[in-house]
BAPABA-198948 format. One record per residue: residue in one letter; x, y, z of N, C-alpha, C, CB in turn. Coordinates in Angstrom, 1 decimal. Glycine has a CB too. Layout:
! BAPABA-198948
+------+--------+---------+--------+---------+----------+--------+--------+---------+--------+---------+----------+--------+
| code | n.east | n.north |   n.up | ca.east | ca.north |  ca.up | c.east | c.north |   c.up | cb.east | cb.north |  cb.up |
+------+--------+---------+--------+---------+----------+--------+--------+---------+--------+---------+----------+--------+
|    A |      X |       Y |      Z |       X |        Y |      Z |      X |       Y |      Z |       X |        Y |      Z |
...
+------+--------+---------+--------+---------+----------+--------+--------+---------+--------+---------+----------+--------+
//
This chain:
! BAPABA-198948
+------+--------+---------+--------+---------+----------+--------+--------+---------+--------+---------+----------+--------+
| code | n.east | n.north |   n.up | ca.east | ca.north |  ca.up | c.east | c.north |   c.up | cb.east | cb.north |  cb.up |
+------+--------+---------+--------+---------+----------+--------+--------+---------+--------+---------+----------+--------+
|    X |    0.8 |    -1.2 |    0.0 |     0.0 |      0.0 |    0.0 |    0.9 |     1.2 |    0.0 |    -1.0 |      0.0 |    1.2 |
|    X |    2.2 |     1.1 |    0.4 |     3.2 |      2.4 |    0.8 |    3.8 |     2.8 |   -0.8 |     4.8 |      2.0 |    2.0 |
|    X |    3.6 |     1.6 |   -1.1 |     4.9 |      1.9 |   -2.4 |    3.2 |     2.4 |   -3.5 |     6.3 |     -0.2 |   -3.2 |
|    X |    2.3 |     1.9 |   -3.4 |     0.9 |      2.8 |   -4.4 |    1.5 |     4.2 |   -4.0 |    -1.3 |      2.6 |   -3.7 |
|    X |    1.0 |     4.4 |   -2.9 |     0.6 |      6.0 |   -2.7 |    1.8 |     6.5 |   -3.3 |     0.3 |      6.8 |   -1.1 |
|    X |    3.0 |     6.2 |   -2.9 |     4.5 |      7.0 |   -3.7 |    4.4 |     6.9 |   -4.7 |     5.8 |      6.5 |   -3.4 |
|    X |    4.2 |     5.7 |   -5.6 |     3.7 |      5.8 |   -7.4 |    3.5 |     7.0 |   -7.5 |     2.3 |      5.2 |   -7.9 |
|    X |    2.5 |     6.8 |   -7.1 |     1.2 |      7.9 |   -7.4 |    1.1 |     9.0 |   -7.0 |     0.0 |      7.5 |   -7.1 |
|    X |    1.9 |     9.5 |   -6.1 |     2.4 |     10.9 |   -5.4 |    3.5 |    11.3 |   -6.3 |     3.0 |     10.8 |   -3.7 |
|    X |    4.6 |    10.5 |   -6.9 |     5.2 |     10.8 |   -7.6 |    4.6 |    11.4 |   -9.0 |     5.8 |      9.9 |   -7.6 |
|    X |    4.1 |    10.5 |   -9.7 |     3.2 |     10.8 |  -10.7 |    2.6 |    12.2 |  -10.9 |     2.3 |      9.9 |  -10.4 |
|    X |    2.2 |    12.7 |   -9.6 |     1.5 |     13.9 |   -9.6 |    2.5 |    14.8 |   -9.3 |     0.2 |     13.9 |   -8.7 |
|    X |    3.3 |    14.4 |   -9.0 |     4.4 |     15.4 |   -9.0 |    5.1 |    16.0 |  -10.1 |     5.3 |     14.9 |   -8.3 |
|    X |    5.3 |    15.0 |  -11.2 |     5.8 |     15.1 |  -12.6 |    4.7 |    16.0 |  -13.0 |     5.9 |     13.5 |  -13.6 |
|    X |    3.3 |    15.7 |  -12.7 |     2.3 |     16.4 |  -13.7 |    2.4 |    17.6 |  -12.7 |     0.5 |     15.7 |  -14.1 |
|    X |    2.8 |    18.1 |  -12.1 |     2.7 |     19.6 |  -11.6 |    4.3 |    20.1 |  -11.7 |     2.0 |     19.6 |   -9.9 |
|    X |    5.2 |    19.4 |  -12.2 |     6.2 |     19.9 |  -12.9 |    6.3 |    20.1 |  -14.3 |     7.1 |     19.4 |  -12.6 |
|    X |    5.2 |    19.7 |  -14.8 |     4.7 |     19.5 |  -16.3 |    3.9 |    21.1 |  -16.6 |     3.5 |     17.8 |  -16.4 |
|    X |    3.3 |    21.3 |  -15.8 |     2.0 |     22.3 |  -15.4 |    3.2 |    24.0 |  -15.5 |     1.0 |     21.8 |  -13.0 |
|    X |    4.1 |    23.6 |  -13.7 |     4.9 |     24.9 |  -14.3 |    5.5 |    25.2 |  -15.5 |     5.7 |     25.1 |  -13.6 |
|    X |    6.3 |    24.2 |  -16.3 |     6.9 |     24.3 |  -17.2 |    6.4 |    25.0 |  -17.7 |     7.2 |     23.4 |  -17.8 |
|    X |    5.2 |    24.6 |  -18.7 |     4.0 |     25.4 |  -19.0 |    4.2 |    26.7 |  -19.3 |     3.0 |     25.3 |  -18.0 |
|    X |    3.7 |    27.2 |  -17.7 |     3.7 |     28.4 |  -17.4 |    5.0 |    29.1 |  -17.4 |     3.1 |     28.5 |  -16.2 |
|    X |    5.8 |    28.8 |  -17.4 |     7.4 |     29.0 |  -17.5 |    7.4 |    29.4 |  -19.3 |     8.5 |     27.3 |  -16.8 |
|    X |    7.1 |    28.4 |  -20.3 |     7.0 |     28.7 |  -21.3 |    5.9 |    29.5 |  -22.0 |     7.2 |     27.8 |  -21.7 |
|    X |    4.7 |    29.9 |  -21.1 |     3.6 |     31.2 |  -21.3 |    4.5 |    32.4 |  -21.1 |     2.2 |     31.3 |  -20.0 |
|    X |    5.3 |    32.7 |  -20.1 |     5.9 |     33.7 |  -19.7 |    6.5 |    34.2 |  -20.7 |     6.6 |     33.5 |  -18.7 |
|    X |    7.4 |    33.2 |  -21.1 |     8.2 |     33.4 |  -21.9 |    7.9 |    33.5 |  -23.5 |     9.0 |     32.5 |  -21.5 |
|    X |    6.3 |    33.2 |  -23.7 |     6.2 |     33.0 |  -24.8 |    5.6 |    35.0 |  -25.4 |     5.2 |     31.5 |  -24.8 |
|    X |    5.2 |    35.4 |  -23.8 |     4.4 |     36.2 |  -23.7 |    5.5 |    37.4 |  -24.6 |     3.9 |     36.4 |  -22.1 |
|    X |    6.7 |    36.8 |  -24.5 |     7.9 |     38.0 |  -24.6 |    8.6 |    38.1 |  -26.3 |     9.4 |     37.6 |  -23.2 |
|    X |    8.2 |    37.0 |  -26.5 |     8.6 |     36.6 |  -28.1 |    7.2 |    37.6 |  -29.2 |     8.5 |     34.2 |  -28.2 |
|    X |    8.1 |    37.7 |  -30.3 |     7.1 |     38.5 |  -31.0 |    7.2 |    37.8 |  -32.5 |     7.5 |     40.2 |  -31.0 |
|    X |    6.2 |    38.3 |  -33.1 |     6.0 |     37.8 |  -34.5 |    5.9 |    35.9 |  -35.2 |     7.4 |     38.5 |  -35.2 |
|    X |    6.6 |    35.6 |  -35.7 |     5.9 |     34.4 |  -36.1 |    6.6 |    33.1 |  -35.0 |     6.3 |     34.1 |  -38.1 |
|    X |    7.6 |    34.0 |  -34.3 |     8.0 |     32.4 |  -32.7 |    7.2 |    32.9 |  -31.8 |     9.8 |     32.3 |  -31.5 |
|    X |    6.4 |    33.8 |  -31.7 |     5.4 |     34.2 |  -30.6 |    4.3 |    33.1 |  -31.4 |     4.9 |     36.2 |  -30.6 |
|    X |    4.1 |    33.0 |  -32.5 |     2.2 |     32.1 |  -32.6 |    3.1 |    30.3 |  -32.7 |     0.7 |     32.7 |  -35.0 |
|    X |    4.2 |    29.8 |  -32.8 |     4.8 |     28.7 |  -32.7 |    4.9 |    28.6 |  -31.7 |     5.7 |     28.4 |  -33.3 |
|    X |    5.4 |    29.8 |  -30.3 |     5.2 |     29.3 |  -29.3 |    4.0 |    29.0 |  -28.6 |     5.8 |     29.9 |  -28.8 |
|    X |    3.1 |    29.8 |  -29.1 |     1.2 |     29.9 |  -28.6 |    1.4 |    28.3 |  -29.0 |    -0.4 |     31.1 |  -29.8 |
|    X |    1.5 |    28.0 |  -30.2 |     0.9 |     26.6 |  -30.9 |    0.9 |    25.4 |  -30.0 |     2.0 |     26.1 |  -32.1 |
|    X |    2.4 |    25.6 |  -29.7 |     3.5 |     24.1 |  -28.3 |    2.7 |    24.7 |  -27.2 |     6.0 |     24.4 |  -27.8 |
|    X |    2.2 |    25.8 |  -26.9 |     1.9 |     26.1 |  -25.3 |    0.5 |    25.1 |  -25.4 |     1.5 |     28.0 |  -24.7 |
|    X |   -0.3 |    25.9 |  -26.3 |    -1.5 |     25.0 |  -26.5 |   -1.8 |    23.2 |  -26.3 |    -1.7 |     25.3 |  -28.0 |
|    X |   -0.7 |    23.2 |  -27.1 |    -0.6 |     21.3 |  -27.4 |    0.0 |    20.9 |  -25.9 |     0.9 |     20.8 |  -29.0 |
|    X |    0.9 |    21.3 |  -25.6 |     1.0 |     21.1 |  -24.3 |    0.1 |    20.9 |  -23.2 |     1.6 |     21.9 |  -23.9 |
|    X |   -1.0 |    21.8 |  -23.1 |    -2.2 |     21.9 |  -22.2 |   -2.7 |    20.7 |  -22.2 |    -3.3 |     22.8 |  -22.6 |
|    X |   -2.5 |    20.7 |  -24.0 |    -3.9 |     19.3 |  -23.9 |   -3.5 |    18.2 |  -23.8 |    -5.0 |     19.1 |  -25.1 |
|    X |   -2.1 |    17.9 |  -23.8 |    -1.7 |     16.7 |  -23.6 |   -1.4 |    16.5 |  -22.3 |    -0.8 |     16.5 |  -24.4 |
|    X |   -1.3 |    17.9 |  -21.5 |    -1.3 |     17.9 |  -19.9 |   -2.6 |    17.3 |  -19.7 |    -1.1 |     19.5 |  -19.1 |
|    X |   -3.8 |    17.8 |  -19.8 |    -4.7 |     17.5 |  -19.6 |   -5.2 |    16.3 |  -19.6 |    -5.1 |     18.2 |  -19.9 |
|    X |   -5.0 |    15.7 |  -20.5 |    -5.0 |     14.2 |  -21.1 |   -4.3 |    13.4 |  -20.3 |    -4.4 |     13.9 |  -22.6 |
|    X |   -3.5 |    13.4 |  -19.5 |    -2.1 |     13.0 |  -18.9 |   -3.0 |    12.7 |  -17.6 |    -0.5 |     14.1 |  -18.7 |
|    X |   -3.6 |    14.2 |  -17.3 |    -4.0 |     13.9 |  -16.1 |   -4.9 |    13.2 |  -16.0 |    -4.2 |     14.7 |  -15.4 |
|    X |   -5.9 |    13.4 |  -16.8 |    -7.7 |     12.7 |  -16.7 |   -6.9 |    11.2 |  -16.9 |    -9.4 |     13.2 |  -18.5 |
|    X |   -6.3 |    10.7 |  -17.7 |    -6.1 |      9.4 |  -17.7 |   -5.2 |     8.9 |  -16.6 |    -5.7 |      9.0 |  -19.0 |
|    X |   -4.3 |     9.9 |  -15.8 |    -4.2 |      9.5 |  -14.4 |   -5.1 |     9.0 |  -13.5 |    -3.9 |     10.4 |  -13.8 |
|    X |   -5.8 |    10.3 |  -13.4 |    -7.0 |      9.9 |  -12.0 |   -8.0 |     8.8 |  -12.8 |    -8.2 |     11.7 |  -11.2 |
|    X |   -8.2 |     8.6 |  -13.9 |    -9.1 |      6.7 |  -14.3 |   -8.1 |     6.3 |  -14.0 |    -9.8 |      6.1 |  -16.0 |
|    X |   -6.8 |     5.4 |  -14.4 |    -6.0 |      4.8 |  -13.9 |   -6.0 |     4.3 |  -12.3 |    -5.0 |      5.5 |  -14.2 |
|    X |   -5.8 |     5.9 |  -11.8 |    -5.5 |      5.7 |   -9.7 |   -6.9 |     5.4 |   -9.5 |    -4.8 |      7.5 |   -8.4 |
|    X |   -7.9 |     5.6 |  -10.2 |    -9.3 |      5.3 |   -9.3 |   -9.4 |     3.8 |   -9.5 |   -10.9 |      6.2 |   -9.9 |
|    X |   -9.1 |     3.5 |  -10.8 |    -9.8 |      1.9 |  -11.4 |   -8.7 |     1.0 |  -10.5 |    -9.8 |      1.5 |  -13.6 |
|    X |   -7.4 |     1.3 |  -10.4 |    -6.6 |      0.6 |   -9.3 |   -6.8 |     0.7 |   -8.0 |    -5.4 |      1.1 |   -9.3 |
|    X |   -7.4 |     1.8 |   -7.5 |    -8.3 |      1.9 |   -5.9 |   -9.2 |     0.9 |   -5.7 |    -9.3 |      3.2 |   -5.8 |
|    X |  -10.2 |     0.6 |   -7.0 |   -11.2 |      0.4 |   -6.8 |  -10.4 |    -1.4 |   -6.8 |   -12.4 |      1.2 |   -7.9 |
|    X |   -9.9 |    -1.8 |   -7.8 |    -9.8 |     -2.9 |   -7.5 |   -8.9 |    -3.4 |   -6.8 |    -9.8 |     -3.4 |   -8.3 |
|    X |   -8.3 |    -2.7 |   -6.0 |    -7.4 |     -3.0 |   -4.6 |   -8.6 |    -3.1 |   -3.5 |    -6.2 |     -1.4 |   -4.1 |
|    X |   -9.4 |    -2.4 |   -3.7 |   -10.7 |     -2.8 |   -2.1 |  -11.3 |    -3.9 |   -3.0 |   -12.4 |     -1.0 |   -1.4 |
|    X |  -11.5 |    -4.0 |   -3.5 |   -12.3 |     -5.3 |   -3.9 |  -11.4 |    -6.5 |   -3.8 |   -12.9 |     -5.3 |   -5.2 |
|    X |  -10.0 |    -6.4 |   -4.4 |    -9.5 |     -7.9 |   -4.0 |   -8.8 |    -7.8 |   -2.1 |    -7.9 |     -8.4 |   -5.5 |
|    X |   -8.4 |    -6.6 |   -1.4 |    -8.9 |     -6.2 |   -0.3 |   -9.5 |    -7.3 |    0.8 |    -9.8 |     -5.5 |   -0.7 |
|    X |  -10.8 |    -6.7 |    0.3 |   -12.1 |     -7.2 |    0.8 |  -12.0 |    -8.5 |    1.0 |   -13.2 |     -6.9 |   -0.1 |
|    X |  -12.1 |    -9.5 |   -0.3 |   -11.7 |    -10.8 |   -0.7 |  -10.8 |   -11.2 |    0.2 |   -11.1 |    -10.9 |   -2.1 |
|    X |   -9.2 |   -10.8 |    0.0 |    -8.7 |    -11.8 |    0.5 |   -8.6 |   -11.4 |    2.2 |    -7.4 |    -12.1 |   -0.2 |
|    X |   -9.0 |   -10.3 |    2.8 |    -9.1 |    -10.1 |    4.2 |   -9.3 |   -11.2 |    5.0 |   -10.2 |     -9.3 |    4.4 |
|    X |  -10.7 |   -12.3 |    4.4 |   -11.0 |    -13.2 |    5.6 |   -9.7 |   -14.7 |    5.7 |   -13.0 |    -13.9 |    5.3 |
|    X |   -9.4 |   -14.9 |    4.1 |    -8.6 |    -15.7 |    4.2 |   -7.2 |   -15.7 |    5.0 |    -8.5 |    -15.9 |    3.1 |
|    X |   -6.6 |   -14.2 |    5.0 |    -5.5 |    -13.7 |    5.4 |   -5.9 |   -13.8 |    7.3 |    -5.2 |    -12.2 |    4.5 |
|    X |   -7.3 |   -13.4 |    7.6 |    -7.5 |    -13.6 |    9.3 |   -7.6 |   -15.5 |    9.3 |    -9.4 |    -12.6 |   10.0 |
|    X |   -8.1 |   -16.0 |    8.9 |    -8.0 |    -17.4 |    8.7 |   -6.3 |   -18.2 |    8.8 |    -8.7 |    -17.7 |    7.1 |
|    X |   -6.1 |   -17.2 |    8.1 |    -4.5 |    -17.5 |    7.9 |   -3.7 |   -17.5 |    8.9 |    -3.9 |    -16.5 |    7.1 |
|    X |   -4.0 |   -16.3 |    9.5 |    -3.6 |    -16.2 |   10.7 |   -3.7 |   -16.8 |   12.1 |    -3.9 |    -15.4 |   10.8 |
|    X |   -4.5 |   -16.9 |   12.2 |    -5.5 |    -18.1 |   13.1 |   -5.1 |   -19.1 |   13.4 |    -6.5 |    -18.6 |   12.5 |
|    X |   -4.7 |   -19.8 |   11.8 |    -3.9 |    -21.2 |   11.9 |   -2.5 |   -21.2 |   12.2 |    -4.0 |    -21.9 |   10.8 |
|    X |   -1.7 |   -20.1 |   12.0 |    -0.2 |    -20.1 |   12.1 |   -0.3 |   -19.7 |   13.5 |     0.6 |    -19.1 |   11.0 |
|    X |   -1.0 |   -18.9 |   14.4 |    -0.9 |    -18.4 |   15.8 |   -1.2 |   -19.9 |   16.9 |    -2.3 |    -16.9 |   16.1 |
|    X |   -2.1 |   -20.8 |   16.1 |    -2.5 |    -21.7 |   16.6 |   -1.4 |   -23.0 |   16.0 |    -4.1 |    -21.7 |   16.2 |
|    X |   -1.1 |   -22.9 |   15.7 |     0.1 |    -23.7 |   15.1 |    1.6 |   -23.3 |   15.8 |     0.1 |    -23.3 |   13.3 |
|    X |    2.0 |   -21.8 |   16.1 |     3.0 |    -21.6 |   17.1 |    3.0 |   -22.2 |   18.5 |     3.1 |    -20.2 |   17.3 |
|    X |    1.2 |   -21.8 |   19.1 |     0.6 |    -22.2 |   20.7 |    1.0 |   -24.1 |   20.7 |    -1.7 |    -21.7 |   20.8 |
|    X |    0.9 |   -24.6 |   19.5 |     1.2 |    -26.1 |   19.2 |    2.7 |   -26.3 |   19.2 |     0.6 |    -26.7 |   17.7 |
|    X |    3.5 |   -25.6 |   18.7 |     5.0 |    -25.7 |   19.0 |    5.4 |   -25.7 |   20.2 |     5.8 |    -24.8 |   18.3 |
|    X |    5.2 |   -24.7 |   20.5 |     5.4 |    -24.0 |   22.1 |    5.0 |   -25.1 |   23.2 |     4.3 |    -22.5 |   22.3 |
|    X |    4.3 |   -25.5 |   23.2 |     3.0 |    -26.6 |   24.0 |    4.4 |   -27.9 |   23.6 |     0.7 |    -26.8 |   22.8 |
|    X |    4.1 |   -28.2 |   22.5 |     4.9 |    -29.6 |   22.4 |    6.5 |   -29.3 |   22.7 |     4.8 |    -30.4 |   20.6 |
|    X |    7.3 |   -28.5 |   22.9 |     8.6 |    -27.8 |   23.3 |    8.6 |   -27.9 |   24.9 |     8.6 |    -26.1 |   22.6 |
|    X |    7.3 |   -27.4 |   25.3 |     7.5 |    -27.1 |   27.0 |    7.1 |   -28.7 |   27.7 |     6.1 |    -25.5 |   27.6 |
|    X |    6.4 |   -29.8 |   26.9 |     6.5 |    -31.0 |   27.4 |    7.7 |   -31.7 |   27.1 |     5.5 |    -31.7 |   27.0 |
|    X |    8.3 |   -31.3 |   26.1 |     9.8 |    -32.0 |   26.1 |   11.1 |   -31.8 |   27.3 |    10.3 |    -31.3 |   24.7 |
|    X |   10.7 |   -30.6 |   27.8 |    11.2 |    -29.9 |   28.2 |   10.9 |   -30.1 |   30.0 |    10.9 |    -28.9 |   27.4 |
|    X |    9.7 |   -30.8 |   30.1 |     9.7 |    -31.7 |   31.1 |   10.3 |   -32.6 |   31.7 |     9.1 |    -31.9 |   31.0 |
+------+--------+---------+--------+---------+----------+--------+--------+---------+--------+---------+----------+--------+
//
């Protein structure tokens, strides 16, 4: 679960270093004149929308991976307490057959 969220914290980190760039190249584009002023408009533009695209297909990605992390989750929850159960009950059996030997 530690190493998801860091993905995915990362991830959104790239896209908000993606975001300033951006604006770093608006600034700059603001200052250029004549026909690299509308080639820069052009790349600023295309940039947006492939920012934008980047992100929407982020957050469907991190949700549809959310979603099926609680559902397989859910699932294997009881087997994993089951699981447990038997190995705590299986140590109390070592221990038990150790301390009559030990008699």
């Amino acid at each position: 679960m530690e190493k998801k969220n860091t993905g995915f914290e990362e991830i959104e980190k790239m896209l908000q270093e993606v975001g300033n760039k951006i604006e770093t190249l608006i600034q700059k584009g603001t200052k250029a004149t004549g026909e690299a002023s509308e080639e820069i408009e052009k790349k600023i533009k295309d940039l947006h929308i492939n920012k934008e695209k980047l992100e929407k297909e982020f957050k469907e990605k991190k949700a549809k991976f959310e979603e099926k992390y609680q559902s397989k989750s859910s699932t294997a929850k009881p087997f994993l307490e089951d699981s447990m159960a038997h190995f705590k009950q299986g140590v109390k059996s070592l221990v038990h057959a150790i301390n009559e030997m030990l008699k």
